[in-house]
Phi, psi and omega in degrees: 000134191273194185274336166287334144322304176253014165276312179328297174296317163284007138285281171356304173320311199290308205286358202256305196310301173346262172354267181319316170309311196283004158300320182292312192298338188279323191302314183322293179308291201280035193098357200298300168333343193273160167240001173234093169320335169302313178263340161305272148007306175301304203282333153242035156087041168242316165356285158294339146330305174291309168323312178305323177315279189300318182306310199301326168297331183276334171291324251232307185289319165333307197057018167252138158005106146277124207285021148205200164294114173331127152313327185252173160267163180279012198308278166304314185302328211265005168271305177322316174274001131210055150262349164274329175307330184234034162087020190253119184228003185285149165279291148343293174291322177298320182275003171289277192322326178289330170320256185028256184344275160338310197278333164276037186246003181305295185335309192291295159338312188290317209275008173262288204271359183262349166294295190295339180236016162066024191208084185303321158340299164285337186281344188254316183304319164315294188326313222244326147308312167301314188284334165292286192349087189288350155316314193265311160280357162277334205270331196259029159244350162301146157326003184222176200340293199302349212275319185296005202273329179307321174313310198259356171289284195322318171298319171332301190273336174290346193244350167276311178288349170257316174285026191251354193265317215229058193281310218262040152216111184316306182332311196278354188292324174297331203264320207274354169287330177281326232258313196260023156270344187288322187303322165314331186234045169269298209221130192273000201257024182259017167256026170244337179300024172282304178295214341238345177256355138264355168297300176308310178281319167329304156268049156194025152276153151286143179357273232277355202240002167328302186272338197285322168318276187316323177263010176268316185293317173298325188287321175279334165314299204297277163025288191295304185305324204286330206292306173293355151273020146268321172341300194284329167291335185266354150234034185226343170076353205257105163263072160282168136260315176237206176270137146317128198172029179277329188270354166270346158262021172261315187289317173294353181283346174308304161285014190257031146238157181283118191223156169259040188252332157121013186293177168185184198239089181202098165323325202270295184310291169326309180318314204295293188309325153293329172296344181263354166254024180056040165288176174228162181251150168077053184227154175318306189317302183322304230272318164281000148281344180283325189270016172293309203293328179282343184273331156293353159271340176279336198289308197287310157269356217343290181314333201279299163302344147275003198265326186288305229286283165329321187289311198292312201293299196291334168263324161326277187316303220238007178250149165228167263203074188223133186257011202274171168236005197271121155354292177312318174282341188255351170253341131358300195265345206261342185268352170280325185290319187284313161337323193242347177303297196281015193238310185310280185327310190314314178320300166307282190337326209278304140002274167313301159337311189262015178056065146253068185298316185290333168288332175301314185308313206289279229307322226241011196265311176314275188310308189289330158299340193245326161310323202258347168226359143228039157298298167309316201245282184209138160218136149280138182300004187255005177282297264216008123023286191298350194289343198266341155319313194296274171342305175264013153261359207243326183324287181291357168281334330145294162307315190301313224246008168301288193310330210250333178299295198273027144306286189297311202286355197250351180072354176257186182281191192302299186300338199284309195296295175310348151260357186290304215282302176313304159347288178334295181258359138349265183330317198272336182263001153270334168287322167301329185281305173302315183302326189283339164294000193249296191333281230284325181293318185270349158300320198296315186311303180291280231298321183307306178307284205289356184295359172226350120351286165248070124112043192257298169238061156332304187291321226266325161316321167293310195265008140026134164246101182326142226241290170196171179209185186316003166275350144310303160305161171220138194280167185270144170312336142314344179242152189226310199263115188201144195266038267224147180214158179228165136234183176300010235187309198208193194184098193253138176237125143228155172226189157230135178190177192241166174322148176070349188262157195282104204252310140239147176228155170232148144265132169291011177037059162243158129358140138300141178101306166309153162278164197200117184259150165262078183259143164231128160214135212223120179278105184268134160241355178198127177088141162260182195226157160259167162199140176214178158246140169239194206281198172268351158240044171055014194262316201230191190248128151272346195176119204206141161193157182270143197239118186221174188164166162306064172037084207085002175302142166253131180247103210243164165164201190219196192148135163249132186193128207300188178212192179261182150279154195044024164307127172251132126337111178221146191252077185291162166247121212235141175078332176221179160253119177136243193264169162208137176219129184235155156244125169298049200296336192219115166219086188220168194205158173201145181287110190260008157232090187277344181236055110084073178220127190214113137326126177276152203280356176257021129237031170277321186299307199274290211247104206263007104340286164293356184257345172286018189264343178097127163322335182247066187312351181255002180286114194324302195302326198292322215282313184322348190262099192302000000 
């Protein structure tokens, strides 16, 4: 093995480590921390879901019947049932394993983008793009189907890219028709990949061997599937794969734009409407009316439904599944996804240009799949994750076709271009190396923020001493006419201010580097609020969120965050212009590390000694609590 060879494999390494932290630090951030996963999952609208999983996984370990049909194909429960089979039953460690699982799909990747740009070199930016993406290491720590599906898109395109070396063996066609039926019974709308896998043999068989590839890929694709809908017949009396319910997301896709026509987007709500016309939900009956209904919006509505079509395209393409609040991370992630958004076309065309029809196809294959089957009917961005694949294979083709335009206009050679190209990724891999220095420290900031939060020093927090409270603020100088009434109890402001302006501050009289734990509890009557932190030098948000409701609603809750030195506590009039009036029953903060000392939280995680010590291990009060 030469030295190069083994410098490749010790990036590629580097780059799987990468991968896995920032994987770990999102898992971390995103509940890693709960000890009942199940109730975490609730609170951020996963929940039921996760849960239909796990029961489908316990009928499935049973080896007994369900008494109707499964909502899912079994793909993830029956992953789920075994990793319980060989003793994994923590929930927590299954989303350790699906990171896992993701960060190692870097691999399948390089030999998918070192093919398609003809670069191994370009081909580890592909890699290094994948593994940072934080969209993409968050989505793949959740409890449900979709977090495996970019993992099982990427073998997919790797296993379309091996059988193009070998198209003229039925054997292998067969194998890769069995290999891309496990995706339908991941995500049920992957039962359309049938067409794009005869598209595929058709273009890289040879002639004559064209239809027998096509019909060996389809026949093995089919198969696994057709056996679970007899399956479902012969005990359901049902020739489904799942309950019907295509025409009922083709009718809720009605509702992702805003109309005076009554479509919407609500489960609860549809059941209560099929139930007042004595409908079953998820039923044949059901299942023609919505699609009576849906064909009566094309009659009736049209534009409003191609206005839906168009909305769904533009979110697939131009949206990504990132679930973070920290500022720094979400425009990090939003300038590397445009970066490579605007880079993918130029790619193709280049692509096409140079009839490399099959490669154009591999690159436009994530996307143009997830545009063409739940483009049409209904999507949220965390189904379509993998759409966002087209973009970092299509990236070092992107560099390739940099590299070959000023080739042509410069006249030079082969050594010429090829240092060009190094040049390239020189440049792209230091622009990746600055993002992740900016990144990885602020993944690392949140999971420390949730390490105290959730459910990590309890004791040690309580016994804590608040730092300040409403007696410490001072209204702002922008509200000039402001109304302030106190009680034993509470402390009500009405105002008048326009959106944004600043209505009380404190300083937190802290350190740099510290934390700062947070309570609010805010009666809104009128108007919503902000409460933020800003920086030490008032120039940004360290931390912000909005506080909205009904009119008399109570808005109670909590927050953590590290902070500056000269950091303020600030209260904003957030959404409209005109009055606001709150009763302040609670606004007090406490320095939740007083001698600024954190611990890394993946080994708060890991080492479940040191994590019972709590996040701040030097804090006086904490080590006194027996």
């Amino acid at each position: 093995m030469n030295i190069h060879k083994l410098l490749f494999i010790a990036i590629l390494a580097v780059i799987f480590c990468l991968a896995m932290i920032a994987r770990f630090y999102a898992l971390l951030e995103r509940g890693g921390f709960y000890d009942d996963q199940i109730d975490w999952a609730n609170h951020f609208h996963y929940g039921s879901m996760t849960r239909n999983y796990i029961n489908i996984r316990n009928v499935l370990l049973s080896g007994e019947y369900e008494a109707k049909l499964f909502g899912y194909l079994p793909g993830y429960p029956a992953f789920l049932a075994l990793l319980k089979l060989v003793g994994i039953d923590s929930l927590v460690v299954v989303r350790i394993i699906q990171s896992v699982l993701d960060a190692t799909a870097i691999f399948a990747l390089f030999f998918v983008a070192r093919t398609t740009s003809k670069s191994q070199l370009l081909a580890l930016v592909a890699c290094g793009i994948y593994a940072t993406s934080p969209w993409l290491a968050a989505g793949s720590t959740y409890l449900v189907a979709e977090s495996l599906l970019p993992a099982l898109f990427v073998l997919l395109l790797a296993a379309l890219v091996a059988i193009r070396e070998r198209p003229d063996r039925a054997l292998y066609w067969m194998g890769l028709g069995l290999f891309a039926a496990i995706l339908p019974f991941f995500r049920s709308e992957m039962v359309l990949l049938f067409i794009p896998l005869v598209v595929w043999a058709v273009l890289v068989s040879p002639s004559r061997l064209r239809l027998r590839s096509a019909v060996c890929v389809v026949l093995a694709f089919a198969a696994p599937l057709l056996a679970w809908v007899i399956r479902n017949y012969l005990v359901h009396g049902s020739f489904l794969l799942t309950p019907p319910v295509k025409w009922y997301a083709a009718w809720s896709g009605l509702g992702q734009v805003p109309n005076d026509y009554g479509y919407f987007v609500n489960d609860q709500l549809a059941q209560k409407l099929l139930t007042s016309m004595g409908i079953g939900y998820q039923s044949v009956q059901a299942e023609a009316y919505w699609k009576a209904e849906y064909i009566s919006a094309w009659l009736e509505h049209p534009l409003h439904v191609l206005e839906t079509i168009v909305f769904r395209f533009k979110l697939i393409l131009t949206t990504i599944d990132l679930k973070f609040f920290d500022p720094k991370i979400v425009d990090l992630t939003y300038y590397l996804f445009w970066v490579m958004l605007c880079s993918a076309p130029v790619a193709l065309i280049w692509l096409l240009w140079k009839r490399r029809w099959s490669d154009a196809f591999l690159v436009a294959l994530p996307a143009g799949y997830a545009v063409c089957s739940l483009g049409l009917l209904y999507v949220v961005p965390r189904y379509v994750r993998y759409a966002s694949l087209s973009d970092v294979i299509a990236f070092p083709i992107f560099l390739v076709a940099v590299a070959d335009f000023s080739s042509h206009a410069n006249n030079w050679g082969v050594r010429q271009v090829r240092a060009f190209k190094a040049v390239l990724a020189t440049i792209v891999t230091g622009a990746l190396i600055a993002y992740s220095a900016i990144l990885y420290p602020s993944l690392r900031n949140m999971a420390a923020e949730a390490a105290f939060l959730n459910m990590r020093e309890p004791r040690s927090m309580e016994e804590l001493p608040w730092t300040g409270t409403l007696q410490d603020f001072s209204l702002h100088e922008s509200i000039p006419d402001v109304d302030v009434s106190k009680s034993a109890d509470a402390l009500t402001l009405s105002f008048k201010a326009k959106s944004g302006r600043y209505l009380l501050d404190a300083p937190l009289q802290t350190a740099s580097e510290e934390y700062v734990f947070v309570k609010y509890d805010i009666i809104l009557e009128e108007g919503s609020l902000g409460v933020g932190i800003l920086s030490g030098d008032k120039s940004r948000w360290l931390s912000k969120r909005v506080l909205s409701g009904a009119p008399g609603s109570t808005v109670e809750g909590s927050f953590l965050k590290k902070v500056e030195a000269g950091s303020r506590l600030v209260v904003t009039s957030e959404k409209s212009d005109g009055s606001y009036r709150a009763v302040f029953k609670d606004l007090r903060w406490k320095n939740a590390c007083p001698q600024g000392m954190e611990p890394e939280p993946l080994l708060l995680f890991f080492n479940k000694d040191f994590a019972s010590m709590g996040p701040c291990v030097h804090n006086p009060v904490e080590n006194q609590v027996e």
